[in-house]
N, CA, C and O of each residue as an XYZ file, in Angstrom:
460
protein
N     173.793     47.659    169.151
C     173.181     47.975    167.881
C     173.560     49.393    167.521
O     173.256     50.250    168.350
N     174.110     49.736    166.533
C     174.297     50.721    166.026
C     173.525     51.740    165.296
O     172.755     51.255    164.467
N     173.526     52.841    165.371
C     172.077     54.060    164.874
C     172.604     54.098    163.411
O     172.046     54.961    162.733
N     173.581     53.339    162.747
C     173.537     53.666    161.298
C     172.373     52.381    160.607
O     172.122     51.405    161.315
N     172.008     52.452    159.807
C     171.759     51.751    158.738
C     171.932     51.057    157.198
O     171.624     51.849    156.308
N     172.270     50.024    156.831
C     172.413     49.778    155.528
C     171.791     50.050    154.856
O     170.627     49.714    155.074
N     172.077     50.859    153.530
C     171.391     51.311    152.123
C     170.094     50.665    152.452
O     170.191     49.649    153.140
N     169.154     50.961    152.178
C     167.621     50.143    151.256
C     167.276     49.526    152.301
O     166.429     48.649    152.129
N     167.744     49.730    153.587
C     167.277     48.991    154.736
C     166.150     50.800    156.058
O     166.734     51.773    156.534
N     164.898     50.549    156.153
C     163.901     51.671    156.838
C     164.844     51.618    158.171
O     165.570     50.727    158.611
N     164.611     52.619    158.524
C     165.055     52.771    160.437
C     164.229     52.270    160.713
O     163.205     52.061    160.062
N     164.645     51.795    162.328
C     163.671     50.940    163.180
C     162.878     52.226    163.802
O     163.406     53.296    164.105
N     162.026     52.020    163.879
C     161.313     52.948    164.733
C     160.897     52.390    166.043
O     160.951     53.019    167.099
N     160.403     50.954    165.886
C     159.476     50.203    166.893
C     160.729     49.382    167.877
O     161.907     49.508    167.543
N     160.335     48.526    169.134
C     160.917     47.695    169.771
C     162.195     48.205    169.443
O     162.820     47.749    168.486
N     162.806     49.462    170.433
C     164.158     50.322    170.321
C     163.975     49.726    171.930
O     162.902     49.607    172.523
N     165.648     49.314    172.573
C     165.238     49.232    173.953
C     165.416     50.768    174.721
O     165.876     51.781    174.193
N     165.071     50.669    175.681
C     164.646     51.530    176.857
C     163.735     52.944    175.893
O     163.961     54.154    175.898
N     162.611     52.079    175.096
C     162.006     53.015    174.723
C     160.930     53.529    175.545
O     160.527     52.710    176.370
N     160.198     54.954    175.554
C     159.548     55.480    176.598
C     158.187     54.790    177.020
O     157.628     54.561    175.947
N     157.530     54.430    177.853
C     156.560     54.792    177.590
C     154.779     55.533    177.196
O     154.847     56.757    177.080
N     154.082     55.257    177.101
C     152.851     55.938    176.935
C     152.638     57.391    177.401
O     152.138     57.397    178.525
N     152.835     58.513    176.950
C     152.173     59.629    178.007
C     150.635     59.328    178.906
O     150.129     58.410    178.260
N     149.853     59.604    179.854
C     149.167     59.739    180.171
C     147.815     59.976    179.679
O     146.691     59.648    180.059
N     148.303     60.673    178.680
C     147.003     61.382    177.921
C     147.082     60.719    176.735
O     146.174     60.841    175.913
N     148.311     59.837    176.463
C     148.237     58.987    174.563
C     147.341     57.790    175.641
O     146.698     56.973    174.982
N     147.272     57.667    176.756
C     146.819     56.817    177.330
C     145.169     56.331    177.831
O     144.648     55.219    177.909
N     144.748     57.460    178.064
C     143.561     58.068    178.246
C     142.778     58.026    176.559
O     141.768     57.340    176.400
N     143.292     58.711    175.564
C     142.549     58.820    174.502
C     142.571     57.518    173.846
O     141.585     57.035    173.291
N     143.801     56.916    173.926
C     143.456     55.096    173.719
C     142.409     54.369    173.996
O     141.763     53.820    173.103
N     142.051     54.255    175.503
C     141.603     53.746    176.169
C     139.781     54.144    175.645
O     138.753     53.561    175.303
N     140.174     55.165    175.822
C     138.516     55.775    174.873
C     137.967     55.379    173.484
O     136.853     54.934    173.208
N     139.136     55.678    172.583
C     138.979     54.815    171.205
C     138.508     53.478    171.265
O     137.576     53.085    170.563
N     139.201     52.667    172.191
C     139.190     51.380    172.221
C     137.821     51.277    172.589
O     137.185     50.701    171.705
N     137.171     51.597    173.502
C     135.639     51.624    174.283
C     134.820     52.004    173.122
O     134.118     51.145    172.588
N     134.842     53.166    172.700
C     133.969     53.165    171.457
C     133.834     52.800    170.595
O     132.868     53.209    169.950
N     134.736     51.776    170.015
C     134.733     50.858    168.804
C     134.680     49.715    169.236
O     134.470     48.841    168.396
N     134.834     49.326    170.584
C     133.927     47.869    171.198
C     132.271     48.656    171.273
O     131.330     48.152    170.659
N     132.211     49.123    171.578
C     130.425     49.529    172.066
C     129.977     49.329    170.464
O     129.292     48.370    170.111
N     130.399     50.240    169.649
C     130.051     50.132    168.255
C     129.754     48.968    167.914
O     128.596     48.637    167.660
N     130.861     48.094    167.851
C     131.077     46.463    166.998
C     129.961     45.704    167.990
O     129.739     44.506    167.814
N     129.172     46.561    169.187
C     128.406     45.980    169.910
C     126.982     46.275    169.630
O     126.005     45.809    170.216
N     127.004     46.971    168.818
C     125.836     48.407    167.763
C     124.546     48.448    169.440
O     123.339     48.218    169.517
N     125.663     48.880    170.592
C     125.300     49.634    171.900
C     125.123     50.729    171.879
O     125.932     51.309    171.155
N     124.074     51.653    172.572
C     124.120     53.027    172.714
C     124.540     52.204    174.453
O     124.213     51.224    175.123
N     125.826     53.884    174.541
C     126.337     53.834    175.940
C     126.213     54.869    176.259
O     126.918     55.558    175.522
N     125.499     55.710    177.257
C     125.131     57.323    177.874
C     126.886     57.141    177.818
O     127.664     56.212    177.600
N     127.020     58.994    178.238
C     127.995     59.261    178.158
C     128.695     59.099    179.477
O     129.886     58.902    179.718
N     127.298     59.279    180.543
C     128.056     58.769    182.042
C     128.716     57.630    182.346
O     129.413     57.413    183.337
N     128.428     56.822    181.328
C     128.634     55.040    181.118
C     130.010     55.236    180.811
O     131.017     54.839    181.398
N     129.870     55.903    179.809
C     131.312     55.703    178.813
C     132.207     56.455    179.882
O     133.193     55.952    180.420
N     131.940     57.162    180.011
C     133.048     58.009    181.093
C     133.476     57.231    182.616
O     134.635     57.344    183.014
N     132.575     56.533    183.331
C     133.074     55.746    184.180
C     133.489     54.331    183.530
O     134.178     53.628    184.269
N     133.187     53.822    182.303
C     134.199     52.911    181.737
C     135.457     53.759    180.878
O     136.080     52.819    180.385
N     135.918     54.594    180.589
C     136.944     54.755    180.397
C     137.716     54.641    181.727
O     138.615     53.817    181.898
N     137.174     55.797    182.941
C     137.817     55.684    184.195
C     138.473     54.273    184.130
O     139.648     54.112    183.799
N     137.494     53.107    184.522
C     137.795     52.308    184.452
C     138.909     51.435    183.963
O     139.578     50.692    184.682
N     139.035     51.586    182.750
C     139.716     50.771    181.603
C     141.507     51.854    182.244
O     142.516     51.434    182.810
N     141.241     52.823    181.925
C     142.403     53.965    182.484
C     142.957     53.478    183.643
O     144.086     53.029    183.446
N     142.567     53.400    184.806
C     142.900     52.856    186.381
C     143.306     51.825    186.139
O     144.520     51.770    186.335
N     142.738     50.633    185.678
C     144.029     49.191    185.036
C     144.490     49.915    184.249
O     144.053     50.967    184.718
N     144.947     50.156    183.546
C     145.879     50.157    182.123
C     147.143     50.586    183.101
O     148.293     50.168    182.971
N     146.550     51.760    184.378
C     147.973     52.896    184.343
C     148.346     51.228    185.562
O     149.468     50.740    185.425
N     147.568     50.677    186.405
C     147.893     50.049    187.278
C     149.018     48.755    186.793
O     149.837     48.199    187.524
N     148.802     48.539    185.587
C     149.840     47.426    184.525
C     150.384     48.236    183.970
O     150.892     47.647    183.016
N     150.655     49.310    183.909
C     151.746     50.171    182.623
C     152.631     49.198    182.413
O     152.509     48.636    181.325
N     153.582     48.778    183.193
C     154.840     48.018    182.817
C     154.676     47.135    182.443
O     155.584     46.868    181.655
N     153.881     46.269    182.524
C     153.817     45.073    181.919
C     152.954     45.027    180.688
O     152.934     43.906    180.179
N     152.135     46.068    179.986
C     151.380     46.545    179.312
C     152.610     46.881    178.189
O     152.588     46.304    177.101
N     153.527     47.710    178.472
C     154.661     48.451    177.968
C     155.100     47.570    177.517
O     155.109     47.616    176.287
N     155.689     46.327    178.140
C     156.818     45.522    177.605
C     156.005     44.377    176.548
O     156.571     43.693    175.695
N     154.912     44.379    176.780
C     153.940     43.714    175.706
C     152.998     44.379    175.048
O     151.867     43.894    175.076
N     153.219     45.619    174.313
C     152.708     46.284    173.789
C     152.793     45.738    171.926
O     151.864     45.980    171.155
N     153.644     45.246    171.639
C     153.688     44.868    170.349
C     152.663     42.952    170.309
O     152.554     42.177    169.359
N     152.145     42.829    171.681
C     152.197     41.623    171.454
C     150.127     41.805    171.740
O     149.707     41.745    172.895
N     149.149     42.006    170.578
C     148.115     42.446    170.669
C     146.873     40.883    171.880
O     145.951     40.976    172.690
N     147.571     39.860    171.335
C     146.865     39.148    171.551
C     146.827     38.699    172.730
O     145.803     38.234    173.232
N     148.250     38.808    173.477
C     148.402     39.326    175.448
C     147.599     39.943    175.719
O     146.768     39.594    176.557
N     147.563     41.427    174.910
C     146.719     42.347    175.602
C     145.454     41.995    176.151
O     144.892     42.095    177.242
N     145.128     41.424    174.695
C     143.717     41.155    174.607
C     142.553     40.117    175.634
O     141.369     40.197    175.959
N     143.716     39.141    175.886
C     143.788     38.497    177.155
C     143.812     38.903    178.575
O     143.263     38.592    179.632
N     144.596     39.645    178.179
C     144.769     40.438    179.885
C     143.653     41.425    180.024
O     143.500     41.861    181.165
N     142.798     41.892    179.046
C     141.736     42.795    179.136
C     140.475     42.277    179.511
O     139.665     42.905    180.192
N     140.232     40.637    178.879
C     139.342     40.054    178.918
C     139.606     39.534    180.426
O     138.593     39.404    181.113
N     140.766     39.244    180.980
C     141.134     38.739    182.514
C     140.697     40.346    183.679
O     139.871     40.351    184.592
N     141.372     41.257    183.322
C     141.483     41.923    184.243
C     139.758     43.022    184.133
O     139.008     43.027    185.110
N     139.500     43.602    183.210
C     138.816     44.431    183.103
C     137.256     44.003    182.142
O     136.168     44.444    182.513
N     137.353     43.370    181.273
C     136.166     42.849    180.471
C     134.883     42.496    181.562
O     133.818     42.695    180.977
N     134.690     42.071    182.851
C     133.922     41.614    183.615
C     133.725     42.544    184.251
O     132.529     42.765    184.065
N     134.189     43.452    185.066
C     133.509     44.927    185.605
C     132.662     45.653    184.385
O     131.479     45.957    184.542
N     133.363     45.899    183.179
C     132.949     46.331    182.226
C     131.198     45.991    181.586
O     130.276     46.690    181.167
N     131.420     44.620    181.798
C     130.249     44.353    181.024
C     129.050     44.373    182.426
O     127.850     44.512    182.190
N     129.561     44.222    183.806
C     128.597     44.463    184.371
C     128.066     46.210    184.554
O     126.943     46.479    184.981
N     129.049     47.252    184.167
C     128.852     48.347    184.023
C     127.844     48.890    183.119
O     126.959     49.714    183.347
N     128.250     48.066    181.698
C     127.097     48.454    181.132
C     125.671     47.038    180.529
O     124.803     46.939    179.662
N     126.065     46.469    181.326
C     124.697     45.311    181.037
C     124.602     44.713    180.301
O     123.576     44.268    179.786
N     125.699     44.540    180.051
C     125.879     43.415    178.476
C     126.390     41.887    179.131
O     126.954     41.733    180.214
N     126.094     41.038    178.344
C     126.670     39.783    178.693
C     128.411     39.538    178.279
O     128.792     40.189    177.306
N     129.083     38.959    178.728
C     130.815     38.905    179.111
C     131.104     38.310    177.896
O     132.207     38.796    177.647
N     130.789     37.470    176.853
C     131.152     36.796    175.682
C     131.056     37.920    174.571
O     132.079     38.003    173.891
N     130.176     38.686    174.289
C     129.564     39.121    173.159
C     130.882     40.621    173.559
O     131.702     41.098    172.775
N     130.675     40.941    174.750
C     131.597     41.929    174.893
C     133.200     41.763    174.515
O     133.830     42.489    173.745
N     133.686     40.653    175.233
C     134.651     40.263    175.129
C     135.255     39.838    173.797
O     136.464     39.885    173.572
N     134.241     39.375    172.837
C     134.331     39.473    170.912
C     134.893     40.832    170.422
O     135.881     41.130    169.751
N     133.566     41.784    171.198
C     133.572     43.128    170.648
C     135.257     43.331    170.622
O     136.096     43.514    169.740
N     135.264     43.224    171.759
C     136.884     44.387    171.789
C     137.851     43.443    171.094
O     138.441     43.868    170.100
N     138.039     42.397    171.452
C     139.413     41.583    170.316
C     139.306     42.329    168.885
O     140.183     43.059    168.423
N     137.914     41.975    168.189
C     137.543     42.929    166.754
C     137.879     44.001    166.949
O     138.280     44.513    165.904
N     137.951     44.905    168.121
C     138.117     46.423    167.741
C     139.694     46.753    167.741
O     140.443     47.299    166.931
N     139.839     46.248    168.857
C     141.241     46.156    169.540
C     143.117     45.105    168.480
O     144.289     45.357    168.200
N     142.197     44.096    168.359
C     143.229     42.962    167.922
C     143.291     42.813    166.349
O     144.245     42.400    165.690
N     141.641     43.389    165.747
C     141.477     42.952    164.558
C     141.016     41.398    164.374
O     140.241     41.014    163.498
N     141.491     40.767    165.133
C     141.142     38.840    164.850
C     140.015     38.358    165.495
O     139.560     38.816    166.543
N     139.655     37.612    164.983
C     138.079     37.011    165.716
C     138.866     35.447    166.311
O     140.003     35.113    165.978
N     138.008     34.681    167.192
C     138.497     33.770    168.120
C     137.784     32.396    167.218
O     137.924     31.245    167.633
């Protein structure tokens, strides 16, 4: 693939191969966004000790899948799956919520689509 472009045609920005991924810290503040706009769409108060050992949380998988996270990063509804598989169930026993209502929350926050 070539770095020129045809007239009236945008540069690619996205899905470039051997593109980088995530810094650490675009990683971390993700992971936080994402938690607080599931808790929200959950209209949860979460102490902050909560939120902070569920970010830990959510952070320790994410970095533990980077690569496979990476290579399906354009693909929201994997994710969303793999969140509800890997991490949604520590989560909700962390903060005392039941696993369905949680597992809504974040697709809405995260995916945008309801199930």
């Amino acid at each position: 693939m070539s770095s020129k472009t045809t007239p009236g045609t945008p540069p690619v920005k996205h899905n470039i191969p051997g593109q980088k991924l995530p810094s650490a810290r675009g990683i971390r503040r993700a992971c936080s966004k994402e938690l607080y706009r599931t808790a929200k769409r959950l209209k949860l108060y979460v102490s902050p000790e909560l939120m902070k050992q569920a970010e830990e949380l959510y952070y320790g998988k994410v970095i533990g899948n980077l690569l496979w996270i990476g290579e399906n990063r354009d693909n929201r509804k994997k994710l969303c799956d793999w969140w509800n598989a890997d991490v949604s169930s520590e989560l909700a026993a962390l903060w005392s919520v039941e696993l369905e209502p949680l597992q809504r929350a974040f697709q809405q926050a995260f995916g945008g689509y309801r199930l």
